[in-house]
MARLOSE-925138 format. One record per atom (N, C-alpha, C): x, y negated, z. Coordinates in steps of 0.05 Angstrom, whole numbers, plus 5000, padded with zeros to 4 digits. Layout:
# MARLOSE-925138
XYZ...
# end
This chain:
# MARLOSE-925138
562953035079560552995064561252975034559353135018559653114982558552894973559652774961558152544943559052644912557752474896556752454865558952334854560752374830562552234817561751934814558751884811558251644800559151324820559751204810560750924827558450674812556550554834555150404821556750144829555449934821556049634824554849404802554349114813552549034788550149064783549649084762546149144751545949354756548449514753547249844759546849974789548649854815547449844832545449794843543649514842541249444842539349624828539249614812537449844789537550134807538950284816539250504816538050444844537950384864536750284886533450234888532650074866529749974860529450144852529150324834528550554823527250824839529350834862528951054873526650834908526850634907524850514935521950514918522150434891518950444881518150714880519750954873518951234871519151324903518751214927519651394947517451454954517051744965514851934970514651845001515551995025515752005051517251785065520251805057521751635083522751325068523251195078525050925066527350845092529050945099530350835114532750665115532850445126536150205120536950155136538950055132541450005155542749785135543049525154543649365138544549135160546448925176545448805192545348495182544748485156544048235148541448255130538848125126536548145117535147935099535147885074535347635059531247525056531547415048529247375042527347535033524647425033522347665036522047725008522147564995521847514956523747634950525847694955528947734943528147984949528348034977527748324991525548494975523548434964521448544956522548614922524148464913526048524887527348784889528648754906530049014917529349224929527049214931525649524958522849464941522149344927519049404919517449454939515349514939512949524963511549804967513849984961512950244981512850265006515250115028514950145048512050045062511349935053507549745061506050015066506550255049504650485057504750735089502450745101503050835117503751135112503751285094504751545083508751485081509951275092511551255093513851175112515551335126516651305153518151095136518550825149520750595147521650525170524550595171526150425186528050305175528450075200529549885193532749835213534849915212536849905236538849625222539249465242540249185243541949055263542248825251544748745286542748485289541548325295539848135302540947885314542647955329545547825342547947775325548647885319551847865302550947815266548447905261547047795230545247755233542847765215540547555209538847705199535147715198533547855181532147595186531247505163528947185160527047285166525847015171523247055192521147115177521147045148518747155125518847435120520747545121521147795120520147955142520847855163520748045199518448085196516347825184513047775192513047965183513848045158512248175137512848445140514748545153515048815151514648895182513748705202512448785225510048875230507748715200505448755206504449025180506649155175506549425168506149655179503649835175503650035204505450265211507350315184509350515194512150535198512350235205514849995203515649945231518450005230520249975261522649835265522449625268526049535259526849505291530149575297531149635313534549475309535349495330538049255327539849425351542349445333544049575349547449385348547349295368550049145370552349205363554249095343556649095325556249345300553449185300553249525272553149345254554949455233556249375207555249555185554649765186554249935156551949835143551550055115549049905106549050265084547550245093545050535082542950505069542650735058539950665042538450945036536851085050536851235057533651315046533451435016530351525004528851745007527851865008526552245017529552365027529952545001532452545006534852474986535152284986536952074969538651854984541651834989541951615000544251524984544551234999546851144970547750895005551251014995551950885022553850675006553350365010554550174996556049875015557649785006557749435023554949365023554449315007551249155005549849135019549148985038546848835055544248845036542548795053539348765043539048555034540548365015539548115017540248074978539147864965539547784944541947774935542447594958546247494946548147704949546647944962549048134952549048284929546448314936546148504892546348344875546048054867545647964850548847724853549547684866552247464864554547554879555147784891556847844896558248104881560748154877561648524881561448624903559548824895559148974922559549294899559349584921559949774904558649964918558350234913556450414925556350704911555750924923555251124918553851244929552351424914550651734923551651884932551152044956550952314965549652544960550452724951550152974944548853184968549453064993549353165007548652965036546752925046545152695058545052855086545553025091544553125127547252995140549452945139551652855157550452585159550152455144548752135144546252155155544452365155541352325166541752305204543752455213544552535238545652295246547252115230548851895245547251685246544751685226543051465227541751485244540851825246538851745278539951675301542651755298544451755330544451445332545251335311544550995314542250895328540751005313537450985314536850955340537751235360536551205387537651075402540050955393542350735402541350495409539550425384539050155390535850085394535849805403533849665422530849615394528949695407526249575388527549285398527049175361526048935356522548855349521748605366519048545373518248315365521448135372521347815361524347775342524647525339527147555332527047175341529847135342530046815344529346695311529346385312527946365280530746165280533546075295534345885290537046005288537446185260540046265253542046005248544046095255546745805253547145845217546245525213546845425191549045565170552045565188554545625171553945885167551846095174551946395171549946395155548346145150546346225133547446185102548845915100550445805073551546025068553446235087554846415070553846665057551946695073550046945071548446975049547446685046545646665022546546604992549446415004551746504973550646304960548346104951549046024935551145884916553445854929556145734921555345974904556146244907557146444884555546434855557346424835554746534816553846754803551746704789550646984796551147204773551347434782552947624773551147874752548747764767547048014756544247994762542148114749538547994759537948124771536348104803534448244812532148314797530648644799529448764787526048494786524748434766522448374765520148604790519048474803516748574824514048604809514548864798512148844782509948994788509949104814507549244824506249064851506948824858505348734875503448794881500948744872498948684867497549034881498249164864498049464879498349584895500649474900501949624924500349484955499849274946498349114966495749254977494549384936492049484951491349684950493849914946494650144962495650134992496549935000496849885025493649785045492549705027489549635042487749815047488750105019487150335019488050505042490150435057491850635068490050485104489950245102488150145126484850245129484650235102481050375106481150705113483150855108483451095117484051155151486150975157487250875191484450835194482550655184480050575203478050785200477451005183475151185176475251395195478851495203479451655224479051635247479151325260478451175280475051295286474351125267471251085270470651455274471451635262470251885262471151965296473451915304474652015327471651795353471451565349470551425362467151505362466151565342463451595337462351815337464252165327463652375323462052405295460852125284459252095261456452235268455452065242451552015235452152305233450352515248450752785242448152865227446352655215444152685196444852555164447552355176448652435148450452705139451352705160453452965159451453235143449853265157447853515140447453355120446153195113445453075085447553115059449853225069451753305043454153035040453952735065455352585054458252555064460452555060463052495066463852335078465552185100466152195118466451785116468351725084468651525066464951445059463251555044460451575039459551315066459351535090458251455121459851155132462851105121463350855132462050605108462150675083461050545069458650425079456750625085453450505092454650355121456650415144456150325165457449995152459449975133460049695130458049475116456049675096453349535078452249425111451349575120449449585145450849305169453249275168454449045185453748795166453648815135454048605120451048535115449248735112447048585101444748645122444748825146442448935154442848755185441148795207440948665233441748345238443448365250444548085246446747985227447348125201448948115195452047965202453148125219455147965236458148015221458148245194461248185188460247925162458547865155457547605133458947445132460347335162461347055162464547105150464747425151468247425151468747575121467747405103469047405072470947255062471147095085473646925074474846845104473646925120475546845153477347065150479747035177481447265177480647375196481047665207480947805225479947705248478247865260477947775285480347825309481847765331483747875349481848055362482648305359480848535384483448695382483448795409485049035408483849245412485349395419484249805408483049875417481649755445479049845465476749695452477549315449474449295445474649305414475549435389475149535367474149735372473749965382472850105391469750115404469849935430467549835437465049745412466749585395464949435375464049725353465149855351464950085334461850195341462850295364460850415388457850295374458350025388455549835387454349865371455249875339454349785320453250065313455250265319454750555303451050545319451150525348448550645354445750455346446450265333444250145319444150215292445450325278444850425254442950585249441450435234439450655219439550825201438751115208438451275179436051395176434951485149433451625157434151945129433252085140434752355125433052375092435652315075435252305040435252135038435151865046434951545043437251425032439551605026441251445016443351674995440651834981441152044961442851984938441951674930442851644903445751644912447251554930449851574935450851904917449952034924450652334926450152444891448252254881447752264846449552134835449851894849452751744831454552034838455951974854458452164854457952464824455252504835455652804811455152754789453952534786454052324750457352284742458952104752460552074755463052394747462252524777464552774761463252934738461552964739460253084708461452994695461752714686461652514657464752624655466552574670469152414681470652724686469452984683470953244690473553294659475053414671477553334659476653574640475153734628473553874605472753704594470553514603468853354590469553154580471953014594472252734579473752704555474652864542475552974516473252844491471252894502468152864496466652654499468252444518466252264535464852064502463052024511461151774498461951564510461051384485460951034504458450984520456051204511453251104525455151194560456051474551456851574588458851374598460751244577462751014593460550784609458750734584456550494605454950634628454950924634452751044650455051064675457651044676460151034686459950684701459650544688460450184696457050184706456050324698452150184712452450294741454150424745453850584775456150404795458250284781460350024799458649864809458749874838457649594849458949314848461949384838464049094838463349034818461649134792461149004763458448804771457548904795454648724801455748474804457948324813458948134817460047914793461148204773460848034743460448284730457348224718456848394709457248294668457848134670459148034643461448344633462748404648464648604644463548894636460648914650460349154634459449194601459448954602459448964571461848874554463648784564465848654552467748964553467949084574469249314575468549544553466049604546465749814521466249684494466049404489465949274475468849184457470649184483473549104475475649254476474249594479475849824484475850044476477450124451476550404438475650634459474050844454473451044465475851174478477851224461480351434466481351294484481951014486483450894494483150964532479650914531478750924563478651234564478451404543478351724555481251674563483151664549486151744565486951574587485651354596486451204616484951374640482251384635480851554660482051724669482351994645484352244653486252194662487852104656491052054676490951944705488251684696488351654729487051904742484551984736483352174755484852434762486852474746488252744749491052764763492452484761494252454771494052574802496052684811496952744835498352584854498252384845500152114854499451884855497151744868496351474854498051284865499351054845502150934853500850644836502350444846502350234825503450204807504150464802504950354773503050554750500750754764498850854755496050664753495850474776494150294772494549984754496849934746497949764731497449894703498150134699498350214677494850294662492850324681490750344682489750074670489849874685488949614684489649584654491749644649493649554624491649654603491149844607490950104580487349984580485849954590483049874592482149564599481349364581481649064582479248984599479348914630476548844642475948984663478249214662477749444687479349434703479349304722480849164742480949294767482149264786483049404807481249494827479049314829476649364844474949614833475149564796473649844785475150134789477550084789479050234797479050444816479050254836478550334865475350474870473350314857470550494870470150734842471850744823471951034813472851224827475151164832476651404849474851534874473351284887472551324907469751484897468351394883465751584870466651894858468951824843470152164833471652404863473152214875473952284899472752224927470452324926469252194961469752294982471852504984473552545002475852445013477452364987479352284982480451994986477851844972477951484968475751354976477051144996474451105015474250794993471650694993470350484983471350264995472650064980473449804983472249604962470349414971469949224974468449004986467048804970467248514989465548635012463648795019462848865045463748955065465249155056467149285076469749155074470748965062473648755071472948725092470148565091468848375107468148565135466948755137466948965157469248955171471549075166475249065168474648845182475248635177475548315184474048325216471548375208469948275234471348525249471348745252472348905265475548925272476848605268480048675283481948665255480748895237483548905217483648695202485848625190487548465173487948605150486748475131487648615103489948505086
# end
């Protein structure tokens, strides 16, 4: 196998690692059989793996090393997340689209940041893709893990005797990635519901999209009949599994009411919206069309203080170039929604989100407090 002249270690190992887990498109795969904390861990891998547009595996020894139990939670209740344990496995991989960097380094804090550890790139990643899977089918799904690692493996593992050598990267897309990961559950549930329901086929002629039709079915749980997802704005999930989520789908879909054009203005926002917001036009945009833009957010109804504080505290140019980049981008990432937030004072993640979803109603399904709350009563966990 060809590898790269370059020899990392230090800050520049860590760095060169975070770099390429916040940019990963498709795969994230590791091999590691020691697993540090969930905070530390999230320094080091950022929070792409959370998306379901992303194969993550996880290959480990469970027995002979350790993955903490804050961590296991957290990367178990990921939907495209597999960790697996294969006995006397020692290596440690790191394995990005197609990028890998084969190093000492364990997954854990105390090795990037307090130990020498050392590492290199491959030039050439298919001899390593082959031995990872051969591992892969080697070893056993992990489901549980024991929570009572032996003390003396934990003192050494976690190093603090060592000192420290170098900083873990700042976690500065939390926040996003979280609710790119929530956007990625309302898509898992829209496909559901369409597979389960066949859909309102009087919205379907009515011109509305697929995202549009779950929207009204989550308004319609929150405010209409008995309103029964109401109670779960702040409860967690209900436990259902995949039949009676399904069942409940069922129920609810055949009491919905429609009646045909009744829920038109949906279909005016959207073409208000791309009018104003078309990547010709916003070169051009007005502040009356920025406010004709925030009058159509239903998350500003909640504080509607912001639609005035937003034209108010924000040059024109400033929100034309923030809109365009986001709406045009090909990539929406957290570090496009951070940079959004950044660039426009008041326009927050929720506005965010029901733009995209009004400019893109194919694309971006509508998130918020009704449809959390929908999710919730219906099983998912956000």
């Amino acid at each position: 196998m060809k590898v790269d002249n370059v020899i990392y270690s230090g800050q520049s190992l860590v760095n060169c690692l975070n770099d390429k887990m916040i940019h990963a498109r498709y795969r994230i795969w590791v091999a590691s059989p020691y697993i540090g904390s969930f905070k530390e861990v999230q320094q080091i891998i950022g929070g792409k793996w959370m998306r379901s547009c992303i194969d993550f595996r996880l290959l480990t020894d469970i027995n002979a090393g350790f993955i903490r139990e804050d961590t296991f939670e957290a990367f178990k209740d990921s939907p495209k997340t597999e960790i697996r344990s294969l006995e006397s496995f020692h290596a440690k991989i790191y394995i990005i689209d197609d990028w890998c960097l084969i190093t000492s380094a364990n997954l854990t804090g105390t090795a990037f940041c307090r130990r020498y550890e050392i590492g290199t790139v491959l030039s050439n990643i298919f001899e390593v893709e082959q031995l990872f899977d051969e591992w892969w089918q080697m070893g056993s799904i992990v489901s549980t893990i024991s929570t009572k690692t032996p003390k003396v493996l934990l003192d050494y593992q976690d190093g603090k005797r060592f000192n420290l050598k170098c900083k873990l990267p700042q976690y500065k897309t939390k926040s996003s990635d979280y609710f790119l990961q929530k956007c990625d559950k309302f898509i898992s549930f829209a496909l559901l519901y369409e597979k389960v329901t066949g859909r309102n086929q009087k919205m379907v002629k009515d011109g509305f999209t697929l995202y549009q039709e779950i929207d009204y079915f989550f308004n319609f749980l929150y405010h209409e009949s008995s309103r029964p997802s109401n109670a779960y704005k702040l409860k967690k999930a209900r436990l259902l599994d995949n039949k009676e989520r399904e069942k409940e789908i069922l129920r609810y879909f055949h009491q919905l009411p429609y009646k045909s054009h009744s829920e038109d203005w949906r279909l005016e926002r959207t073409v208000y919206i791309q009018k104003v917001l078309d990547a010709k036009h916003i070169a051009t945009l007005t502040m009356p069309e920025v406010k004709g833009v925030l009058s159509r957010l239903h998350c500003l109804c909640s504080y509607p203080i912001n639609r005035t504080k937003i034209p108010n505290n924000n040059s024109i140019s400033d929100i034309r170039n923030a809109w365009l980049k986001l709406l045009t981008s090909e990539y929406i990432d957290g570090f496009l929604i951070n940079k959004t937030k950044d660039s426009i004072k008041f326009f927050g993640e929720s506005s965010i989100c029901e733009l995209l979803a009004w400019y893109y109603p194919k694309k971006y399904p509508m998130m918020n407090m009704n449809s959390e709350s929908g999710m919730r009563f219906l099983g998912i966990e956000l």
